[in-house]
N, C-alpha and C positions, 0 to 999 in steps of 0.2 A: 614538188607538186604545187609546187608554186599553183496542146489544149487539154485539161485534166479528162482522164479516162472515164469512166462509169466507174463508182466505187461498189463491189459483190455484195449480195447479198451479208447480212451479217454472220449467221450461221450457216454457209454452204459449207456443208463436207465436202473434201473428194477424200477419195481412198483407192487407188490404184490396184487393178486386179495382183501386180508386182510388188506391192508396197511391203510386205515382209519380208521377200527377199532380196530389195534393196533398200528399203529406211535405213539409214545408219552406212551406209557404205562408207561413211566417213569418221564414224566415231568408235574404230578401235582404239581410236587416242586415249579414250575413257579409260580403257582397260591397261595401258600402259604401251607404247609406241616409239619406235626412232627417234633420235629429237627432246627427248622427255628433257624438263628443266631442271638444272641443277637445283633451280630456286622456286619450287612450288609456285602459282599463283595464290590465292585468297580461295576458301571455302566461299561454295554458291550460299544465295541467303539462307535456305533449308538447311544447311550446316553438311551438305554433302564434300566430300575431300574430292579435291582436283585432280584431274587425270593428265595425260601426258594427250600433246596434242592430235588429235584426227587423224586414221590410217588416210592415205591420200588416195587418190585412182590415178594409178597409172598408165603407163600405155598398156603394161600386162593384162589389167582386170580392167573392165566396165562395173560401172557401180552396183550393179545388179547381183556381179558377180562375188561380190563382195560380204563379207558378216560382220557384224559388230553387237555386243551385248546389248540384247533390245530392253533392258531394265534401268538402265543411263538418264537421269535426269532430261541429259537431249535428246533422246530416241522420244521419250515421253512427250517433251512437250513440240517434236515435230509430226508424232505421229497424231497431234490434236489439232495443227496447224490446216488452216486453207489455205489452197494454190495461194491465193493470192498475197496471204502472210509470208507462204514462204519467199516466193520471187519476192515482198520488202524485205527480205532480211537482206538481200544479194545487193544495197546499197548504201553508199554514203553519200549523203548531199549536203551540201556547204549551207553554211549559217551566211544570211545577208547581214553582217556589221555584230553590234555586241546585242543586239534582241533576238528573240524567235519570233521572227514576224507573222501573222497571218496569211497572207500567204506559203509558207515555206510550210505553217501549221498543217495549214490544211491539203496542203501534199501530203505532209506524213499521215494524216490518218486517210485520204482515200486512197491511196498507192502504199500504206504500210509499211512505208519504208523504218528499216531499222536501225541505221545510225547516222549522226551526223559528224560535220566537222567545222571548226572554224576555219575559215578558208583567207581572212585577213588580220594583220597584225594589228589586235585587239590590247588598247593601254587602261582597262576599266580595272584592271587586279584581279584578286583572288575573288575579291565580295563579290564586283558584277560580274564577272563568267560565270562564278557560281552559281546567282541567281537567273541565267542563261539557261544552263546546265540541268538546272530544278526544271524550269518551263518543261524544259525538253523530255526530261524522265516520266514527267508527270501525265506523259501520252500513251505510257506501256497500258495500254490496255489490254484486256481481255481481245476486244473487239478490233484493235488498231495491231496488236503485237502478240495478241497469244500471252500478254503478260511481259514477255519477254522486253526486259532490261536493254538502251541505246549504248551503242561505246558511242561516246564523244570525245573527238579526235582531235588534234591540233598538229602543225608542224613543229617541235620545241627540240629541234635542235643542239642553237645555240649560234652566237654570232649574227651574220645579216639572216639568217632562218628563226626565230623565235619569236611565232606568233602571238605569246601571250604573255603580257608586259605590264608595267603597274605595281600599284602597292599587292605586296604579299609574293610576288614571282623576283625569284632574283636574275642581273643580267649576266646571261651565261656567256664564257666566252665562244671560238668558234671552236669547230673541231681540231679544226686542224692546231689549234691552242689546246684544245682538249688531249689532244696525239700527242704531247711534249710532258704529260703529266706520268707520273706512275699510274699504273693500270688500278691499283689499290685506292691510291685517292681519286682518279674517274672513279672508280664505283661507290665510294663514300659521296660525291659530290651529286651523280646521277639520282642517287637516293634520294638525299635532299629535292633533286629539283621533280623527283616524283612525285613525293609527299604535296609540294606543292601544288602541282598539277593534283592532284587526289580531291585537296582541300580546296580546290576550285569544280570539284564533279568531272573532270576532264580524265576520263577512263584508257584513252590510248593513244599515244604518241607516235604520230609518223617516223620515226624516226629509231635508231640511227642508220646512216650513211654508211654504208660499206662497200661503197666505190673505193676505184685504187686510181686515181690520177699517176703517171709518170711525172717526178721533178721536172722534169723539161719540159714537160704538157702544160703547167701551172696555166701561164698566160694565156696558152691557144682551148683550156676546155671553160667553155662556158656555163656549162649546169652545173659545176662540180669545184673545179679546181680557182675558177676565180672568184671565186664566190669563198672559198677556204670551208668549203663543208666538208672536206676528207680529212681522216683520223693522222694520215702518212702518206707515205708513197711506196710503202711498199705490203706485199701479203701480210706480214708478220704484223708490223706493226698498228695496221686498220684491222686484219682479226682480232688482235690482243685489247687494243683499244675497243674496238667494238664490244665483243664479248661483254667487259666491265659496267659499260655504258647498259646491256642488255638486262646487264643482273643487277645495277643496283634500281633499275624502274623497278625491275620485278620485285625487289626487297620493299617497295612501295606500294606493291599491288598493283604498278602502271603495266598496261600491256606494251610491245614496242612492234615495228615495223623495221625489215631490214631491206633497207633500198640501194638501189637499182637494179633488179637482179635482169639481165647476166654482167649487169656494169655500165656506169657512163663516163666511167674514167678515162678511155679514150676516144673519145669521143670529140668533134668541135663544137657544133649548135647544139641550142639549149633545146627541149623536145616541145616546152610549152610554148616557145614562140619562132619554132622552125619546123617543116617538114623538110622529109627527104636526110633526116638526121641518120650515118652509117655508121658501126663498128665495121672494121674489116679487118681486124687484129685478134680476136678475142677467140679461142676453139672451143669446141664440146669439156674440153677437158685442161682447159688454161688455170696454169697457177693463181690469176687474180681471181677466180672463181671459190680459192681457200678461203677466203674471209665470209663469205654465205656460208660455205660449209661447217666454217665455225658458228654462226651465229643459231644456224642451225642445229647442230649439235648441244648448242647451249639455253635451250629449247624456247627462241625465240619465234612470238606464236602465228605472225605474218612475214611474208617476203613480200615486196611489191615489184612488182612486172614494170619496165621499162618502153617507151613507147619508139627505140632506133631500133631500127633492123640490123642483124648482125650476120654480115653475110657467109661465114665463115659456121655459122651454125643452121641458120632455115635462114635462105636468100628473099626467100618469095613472103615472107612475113614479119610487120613488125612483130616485136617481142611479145609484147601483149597479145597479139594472133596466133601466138605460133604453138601446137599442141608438142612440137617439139622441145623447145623452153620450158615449157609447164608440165606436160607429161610425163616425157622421157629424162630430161635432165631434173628438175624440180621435186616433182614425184619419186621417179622410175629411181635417178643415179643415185641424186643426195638424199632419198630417202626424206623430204619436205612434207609432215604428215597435219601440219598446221593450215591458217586460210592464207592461199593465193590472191590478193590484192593488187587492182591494177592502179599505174599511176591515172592523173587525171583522162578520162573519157571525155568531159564535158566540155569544157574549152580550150584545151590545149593544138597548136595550130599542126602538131604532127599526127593527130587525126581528122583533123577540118576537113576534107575531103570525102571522109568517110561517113553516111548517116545517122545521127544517131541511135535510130534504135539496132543498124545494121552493126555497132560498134559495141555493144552489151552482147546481143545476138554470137557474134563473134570470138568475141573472151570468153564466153561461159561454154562454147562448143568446145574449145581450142583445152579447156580445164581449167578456167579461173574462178574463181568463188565470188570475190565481194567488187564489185565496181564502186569508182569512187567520180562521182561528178559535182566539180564546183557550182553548178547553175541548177536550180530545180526543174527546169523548163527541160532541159536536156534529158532529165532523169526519168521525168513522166515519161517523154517519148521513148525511151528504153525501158523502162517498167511494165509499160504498153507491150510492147514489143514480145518482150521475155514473158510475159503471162500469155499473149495469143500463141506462140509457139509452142510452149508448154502445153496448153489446153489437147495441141491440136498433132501432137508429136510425143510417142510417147518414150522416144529414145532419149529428147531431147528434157523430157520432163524428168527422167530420171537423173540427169546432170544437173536439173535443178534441185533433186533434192538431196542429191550428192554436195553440191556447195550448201547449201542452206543447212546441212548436217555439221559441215566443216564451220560454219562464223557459230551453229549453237555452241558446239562443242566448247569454241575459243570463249564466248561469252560463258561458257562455266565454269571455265576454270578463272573467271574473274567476275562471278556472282554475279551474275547477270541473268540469272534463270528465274523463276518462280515458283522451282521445288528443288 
């Protein structure tokens, strides 16, 4: 992954005639779910123990249809949230350089948005991200966030992907160096470069990569394989590696992201700077599809959506659009009861075509949780978007607090609550 709205009133409630019995459609993960981590995450501030992550919605249930213990630190503080806190929690928007500009500030507090990322390779260290990082946190308001704690993201990889550089980060190799090590020492190494990320405020890492490039692909896929960000080239060895990479963040408190889901391993064009990018290889039920399922299994707490259509699963939708990808397969097959993350919404040229707020609007119908936009400009128009629809739909509103249940949840089980 490579005009501001009217901000609400401060204390508007809403409380939907439906809201008890859908709040929480998404947080049986609290109680113990699919997916659960080998490796705990970190107790929320309040000293509450982590739950395993978010029952999802499937194609089977509608969120409504759904139960989850409404006594959950995240039932709590989404049943005190307004629309408009929730729909911020449904983003991430890219840090302009190594400050928190004003600008960017004051996006988040009138559109509420609740997390960010660094979106460029940043060489100020551990000190200055960290004091990036403080800025950032220091917005959890009541009034901006419900309180509620920012994951601050980065890409940190490893190799030509590791945006955060400088004294106190070491330089990691890439993966595909990382795929040649014992799975034992990836996760003793992963650790480390957690901890580090931690001791920079940097709460969740895009990453890793659980694409499967073909050896014979290396040269011809651009997002993936010449770049050397895959673990291997085969299922075995990008799960195994994966996996490692997932547990030792976790052993750091780091959250991780497992990308590309359903794959861009065969793929050719890169997706941020091509449309019309095809899988035409890949089925509902393809063995390169193991290493999500491992990852999952291993109770990694995001998967990120990929923006190439894969025709051989929903022809008529990118990935990212497709409630088949996210639903049936994500939800429904693998049991993915964590947040669904898309890749870049904001500038990437295989949705340039598509409006943006008609582009938010789309992923969250489709079953997505958290958009991620490099540009704030973008994000506004989609945070617009997603709160008018919301307001005015209330099938639609329930999907928003279907996802907005799925990022508290993740955000508790990596302290990020306010009880």
């Amino acid at each position: 992954m490579l005009t501001r709205g009217e901000a609400d009133p401060a204390r508007r409630a809403w409380a939907p005639p439906v809201l008890a019995g859908l709040l929480l459609a998404v947080l049986a993960g609290c109680a113990g779910s699919a997916g659960a981590p080998s490796s705990p995450g970190p107790a929320t501030a309040g000293g509450h123990s982590t739950g395993a992550p978010a029952a999802g919605r499937s194609a089977a249930s509608s969120p409504a249809a759904s139960s989850a213990p409404s006594g959950s630190c995240a039932a709590r503080v989404l049943a005190r949230m307004t629309l408009p806190q929730r729909v911020g929690q449904l983003f991430v928007v890219g840090l302009a350089g190594s400050v928190l500009d004003s600008a960017t500030a004051n996006a988040i507090r009138a559109y509420h948005f609740g997390s960010v990322s660094f979106v460029a390779t940043d060489t100020a260290g551990v000190a200055g991200v960290g004091a990036v990082s403080r800025a950032v946190q220091s917005l959890s308001s009541p009034q901006v966030t419900a309180g509620v704690g920012f994951f601050v993201a980065a890409n940190q990889e490893g190799g030509e992907v590791q945006a955060l550089q400088g004294p106190g980060f070491a330089t990691m190799p890439s993966a595909l160096t990382q795929g040649t090590l014992a799975p034992a020492r990836l996760q003793r190494l992963a650790r480390t470069w957690g901890q580090e990320l931690r001791a920079a405020g940097v709460n969740l890492n895009f990453a890793p990569v659980m694409d499967v490039v073909p050896a014979a692909d290396t040269t011809r896929n651009a997002p993936i394989g010449q770049l050397m960000r895959e673990f291997g080239h085969t299922p075995a060895v990008v799960a195994g590696h994966g996996v490692a990479f997932v547990r030792g963040m976790a052993q750091a408190g780091e959250a991780t992201t497992a990308k590309h889901f359903p794959g861009l391993g065969r793929v050719r064009g890169n997706t941020d700077f091509s449309a019309g990018v095809v899988d035409t290889v890949t089925t509902p039920g393809d063995p390169y599809l193991q290493t999500f399922q491992a990852a999952i299994d291993a109770g990694v707490p995001l998967v990120m959506v990929a923006l190439a259509t894969y025709t051989r699963i929903d022809p008529r939708h990118l990935a990212v659009f497709s409630p088949v990808v996210m639903r049936t397969m994500l939800r429904g097959r693998m049991h993915f009861g964590g947040v669904i993350i898309s890749d870049d919404l904001g500038a990437a040229q295989a949705v340039a075509s598509v409006p943006p707020a008609a582009r938010a609007l789309q992923f969250i119908a489709a079953g997505g949780d958290l958009v991620t936009a490099k540009y704030v400009a973008p994000a506004e128009a989609m945070a617009q978007a997603v709160l008018a629809r919301a307001r005015a739909s209330r099938p639609f509103r329930a999907e928003v607090d279907a996802a907005a249940g799925h990022v508290l949840a993740a955000k508790q089980r990596f302290g990020l609550l306010p009880c």
